[in-house]
N, C-alpha and C positions, 0 to 999 in steps of 0.2 A: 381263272381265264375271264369272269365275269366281269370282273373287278378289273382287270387288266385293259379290256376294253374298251369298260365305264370313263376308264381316266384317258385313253386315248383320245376316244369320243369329248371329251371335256374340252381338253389341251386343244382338240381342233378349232371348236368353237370362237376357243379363246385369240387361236391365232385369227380367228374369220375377221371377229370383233376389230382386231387390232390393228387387222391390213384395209378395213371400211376406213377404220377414224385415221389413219393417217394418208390415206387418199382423198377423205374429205379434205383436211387442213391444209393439203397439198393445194387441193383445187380452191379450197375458201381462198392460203395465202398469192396465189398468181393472179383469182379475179380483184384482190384487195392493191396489189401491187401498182404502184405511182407508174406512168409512163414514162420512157427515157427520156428526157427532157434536153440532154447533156449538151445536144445540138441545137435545141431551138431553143429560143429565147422567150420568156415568159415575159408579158406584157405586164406592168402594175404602174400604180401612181406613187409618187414619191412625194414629199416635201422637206426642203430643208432645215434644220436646228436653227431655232429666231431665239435673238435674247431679243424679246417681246415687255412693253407697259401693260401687265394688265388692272384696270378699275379694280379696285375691289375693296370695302369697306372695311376697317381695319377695328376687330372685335373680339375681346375674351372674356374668358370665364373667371371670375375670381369670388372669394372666400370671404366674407362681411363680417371687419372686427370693429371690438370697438373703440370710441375714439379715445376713452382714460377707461384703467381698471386699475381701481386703488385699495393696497391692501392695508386695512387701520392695524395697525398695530399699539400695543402697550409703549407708552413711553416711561413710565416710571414702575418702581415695584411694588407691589401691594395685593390683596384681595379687591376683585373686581366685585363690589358691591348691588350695583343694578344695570340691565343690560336691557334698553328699550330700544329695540331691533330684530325685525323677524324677516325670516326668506320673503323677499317680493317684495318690503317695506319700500315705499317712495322717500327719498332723504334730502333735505336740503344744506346746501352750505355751512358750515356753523352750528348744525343743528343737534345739539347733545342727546347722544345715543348711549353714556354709559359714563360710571363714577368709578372710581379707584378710590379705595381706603385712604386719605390723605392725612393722617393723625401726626404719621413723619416726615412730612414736608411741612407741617404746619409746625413744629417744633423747629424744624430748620429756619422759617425764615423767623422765629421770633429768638434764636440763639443771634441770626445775622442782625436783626434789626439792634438786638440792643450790643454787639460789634461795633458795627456801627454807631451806635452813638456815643461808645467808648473813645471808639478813636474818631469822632469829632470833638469833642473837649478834649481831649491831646491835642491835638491841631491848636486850636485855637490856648490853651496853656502855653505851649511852646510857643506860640507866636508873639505872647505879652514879653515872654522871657528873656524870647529874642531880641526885640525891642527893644528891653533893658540893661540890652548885654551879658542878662544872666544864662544864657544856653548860645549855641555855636548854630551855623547856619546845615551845619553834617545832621544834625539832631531833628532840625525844623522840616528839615527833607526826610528825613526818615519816618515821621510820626505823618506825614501829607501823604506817604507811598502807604502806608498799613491805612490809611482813612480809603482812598481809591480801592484797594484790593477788596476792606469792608465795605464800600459799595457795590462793586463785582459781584462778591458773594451773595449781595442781598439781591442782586437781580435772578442770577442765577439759584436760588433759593425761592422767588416766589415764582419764575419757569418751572420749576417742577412743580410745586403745589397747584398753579394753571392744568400742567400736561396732568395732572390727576381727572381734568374732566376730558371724557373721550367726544369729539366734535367729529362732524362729518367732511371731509377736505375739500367734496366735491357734492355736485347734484349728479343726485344717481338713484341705484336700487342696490339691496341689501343680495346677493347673492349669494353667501356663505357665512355660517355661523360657526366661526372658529372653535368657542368656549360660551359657557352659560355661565347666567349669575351666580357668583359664589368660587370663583376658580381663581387662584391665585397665581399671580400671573409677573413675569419677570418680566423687564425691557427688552422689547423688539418681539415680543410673542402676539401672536396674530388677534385679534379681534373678531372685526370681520371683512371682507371686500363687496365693495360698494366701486358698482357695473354705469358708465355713461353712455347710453347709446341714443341722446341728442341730436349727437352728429358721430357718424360713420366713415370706417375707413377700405379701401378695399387694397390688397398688394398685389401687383401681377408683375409677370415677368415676360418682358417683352423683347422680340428678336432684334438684333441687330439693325437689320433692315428697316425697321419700322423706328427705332428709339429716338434714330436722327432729327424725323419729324416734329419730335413732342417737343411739349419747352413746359416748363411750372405756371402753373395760368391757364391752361389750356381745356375747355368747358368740356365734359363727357356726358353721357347717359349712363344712366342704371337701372336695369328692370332685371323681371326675375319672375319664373313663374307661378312663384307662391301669391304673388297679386299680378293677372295678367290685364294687361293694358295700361298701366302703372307705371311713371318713368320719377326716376329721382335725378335731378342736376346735380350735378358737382363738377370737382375742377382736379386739376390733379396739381398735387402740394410737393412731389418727391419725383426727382430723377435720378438715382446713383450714376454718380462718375466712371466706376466700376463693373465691368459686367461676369459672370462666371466661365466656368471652360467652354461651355455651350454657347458664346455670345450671346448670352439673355441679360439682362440688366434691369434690378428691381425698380419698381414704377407706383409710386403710390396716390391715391388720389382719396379726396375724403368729397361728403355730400350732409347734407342733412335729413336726417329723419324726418317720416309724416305721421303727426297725430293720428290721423287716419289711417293711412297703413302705415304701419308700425314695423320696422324689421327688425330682426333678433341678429347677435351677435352668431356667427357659422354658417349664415346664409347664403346659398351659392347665388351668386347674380351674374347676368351678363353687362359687361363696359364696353361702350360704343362709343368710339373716339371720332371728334368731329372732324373726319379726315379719309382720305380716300392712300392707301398705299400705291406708290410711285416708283418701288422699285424693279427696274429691269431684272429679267430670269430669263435662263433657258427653258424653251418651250417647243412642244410636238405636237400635231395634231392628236386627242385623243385614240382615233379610228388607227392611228401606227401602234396601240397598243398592242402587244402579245402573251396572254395569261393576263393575271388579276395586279392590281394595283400592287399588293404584297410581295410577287414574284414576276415584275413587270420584264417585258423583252421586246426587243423591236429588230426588225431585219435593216441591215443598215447597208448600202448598196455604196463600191468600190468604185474608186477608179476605172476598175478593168471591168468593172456591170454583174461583178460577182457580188451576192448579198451575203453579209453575214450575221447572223442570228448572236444579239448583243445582249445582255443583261444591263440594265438601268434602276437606279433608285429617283423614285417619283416624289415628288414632294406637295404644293398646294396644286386643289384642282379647282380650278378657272373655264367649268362648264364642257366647253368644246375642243381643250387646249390643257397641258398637264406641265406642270412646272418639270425640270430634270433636273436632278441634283448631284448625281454621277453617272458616266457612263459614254455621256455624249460630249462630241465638241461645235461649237456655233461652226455651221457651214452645212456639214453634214445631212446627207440625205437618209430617208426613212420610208421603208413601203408604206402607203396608205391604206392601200386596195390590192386585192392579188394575194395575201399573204397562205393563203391555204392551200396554192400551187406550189410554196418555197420549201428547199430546205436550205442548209446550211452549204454555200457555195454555188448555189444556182444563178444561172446565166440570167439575168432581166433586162427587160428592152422598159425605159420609162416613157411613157406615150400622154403624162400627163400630171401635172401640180398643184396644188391649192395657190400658190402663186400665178399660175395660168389663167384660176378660174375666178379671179376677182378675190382673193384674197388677200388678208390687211399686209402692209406692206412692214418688213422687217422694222421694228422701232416705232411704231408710231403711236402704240399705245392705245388701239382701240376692240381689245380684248372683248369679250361681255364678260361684265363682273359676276363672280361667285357667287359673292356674298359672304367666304366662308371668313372662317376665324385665323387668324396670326395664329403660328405657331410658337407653343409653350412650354415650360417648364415646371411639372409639379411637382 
């Protein structure tokens, strides 16, 4: 009977508990509850969809290669006998960096050489011959064409015994050491690569929008904040005619390096095109945004003065003004102000507009600029 009690006694409690918290919720969700609105008309500010100029500096980020990177390879075959070249070595043109065993190139061009002088006294035998009618003019042609071919051979014979000295093709630095001395080495097997970062290239990939502007010749900056305050001129050298599925189109521009600050090949820098972009876009006031740039929404106000809660993709932001990339069409109106009385299909009365209040007039282009960067493709 104890026990019987105990769990009555329980079970009461439980229900006490239960009928508190749902009279609370009751009472929290009627004081939390929006007023009927259905009838009256909510005041907000609107403004229309502007395909808008706005300024704005046309700037990106790109990846600093360099302008040659050559890899020496073996031209002829042999034991690579001496290898004077080490990582970081400074190399100038022409400057011999390494021997190849030449004993049979050297046997080659002295088989060619005396070839060669074989079939020039043929030549010239046949030709007294000819002369005296004792040989045909088939014969005097034939013994001229083996004289030519043994000099062929002989050129090409002291090419290889040259290509047995390994030279530098370029001024540069040693960056890699394929093989050491003593390593026998076939045609075409690597030596080592030897790095030009003289002059510097950078590649970027630039939108549609922008590309139009550029032309080859066109003077840029380079800085970077591995040296700040630091600009490097250049020019850009490359426009592809071609752009990829994304309307981007490769852009390449080279500069010169500084003794003084020195950049490395992989270096991220920024390119600052001496240009201002000029392309119209659709644009909203930022303040009609609703949620975060990522999952952007705007209340976008009917015919009939009913709003409806739209989903948009944002694109560059231009300060006080957000590019739209999908969602809206030029004309179109957008809450400004008010949006926290709305929901979806609410009545609104617009009692006011950035066009009202001295704002820039569709098209004219006088936006305030960003600053920010073209968008890219990495």
């Amino acid at each position: 009977m104890k026990r019987i009690l105990s769990i009555v006694a329980i079970l009461a409690v439980v229900a006490l508990v239960a009928f508190r918290l749902v009279s609370n919720k009751k009472a929290i969700d009627e004081k939390n509850q929006l007023p009927d609105n259905s009838g009256v008309a909510v005041a907000v500010n609107a403004a229309p969809v502007q395909s808008r100029v706005s300024q704005r500096n046309l700037s990106l980020v790109g990846t600093v290669a360099a302008n040659q990177v050559i890899d020496v390879k073996a031209e002829v075959q042999g034991k690579l006998l001496s290898l004077r070249a080490e990582l970081g070595d400074p190399v100038r043109r022409g400057q011999v960096i390494g021997r190849i065993d030449n004993q049979l190139q050297q046997l080659a061009v002295r088989n060619a050489e005396q070839q060669l002088a074989d079939a020039r006294q043929n030549v010239e035998r046949y030709k007294n011959l000819f002369e005296g009618g004792a040989a045909t003019q088939a014969q005097l042609d034939q013994y001229r064409l083996a004289f030519e071919n043994a000099t062929n051979q002989l050129a090409q014979a002291r090419k290889q015994l040259a290509n047995a000295v390994v030279t530098a093709p370029i001024n540069g630095q040693v960056t890699r050491k394929a093989v050491e001395a003593g390593a026998f080495l076939s045609p075409g097997a690597a030596i080592v690569t030897i790095v030009d970062v003289s002059r510097l290239k950078v590649q970027l990939n630039v939108a549609e929008n922008d590309v139009y502007a550029l032309k080859p010749g066109d003077p840029v900056h380079i800085t970077t904040t591995v040296f700040p305050g630091v600009s490097y001129p250049g020019k850009i050298t490359f426009i592809s005619p071609a752009g990829d599925e994304a309307h981007n189109y490769p852009v390449e521009v080279s500069f010169a390096n500084q003794a003084k600050h020195p950049l490395k090949a992989g270096t991220y820098v920024d390119v600052a095109f001496n240009r201002q972009s000029q392309t119209p876009s659709l644009q909203i006031p930022r303040e009609a945004l609703v949620g975060s740039v990522k999952n952007a929404r705007v209340y976008v106000v009917g015919d009939d003065s009913l709003t409806r809660l739209r989903k948009v993709t944002v694109g560059a932001d231009y300060g006080d003004h957000l590019e739209v990339l999908e969602g809206l069409r030029e004309g179109e109106r957008v809450v400004t102000t008010g949006q926290i009385n709305l929901t979806d299909s609410t009545r609104v009365n617009v009692i006011g507009s950035p066009a009202q209040n001295g704002a820039t007039p569709q098209g004219t282009g006088n936006a305030p600029a960003s600053g920010g960067t073209s968008s890219m493709s990495q």
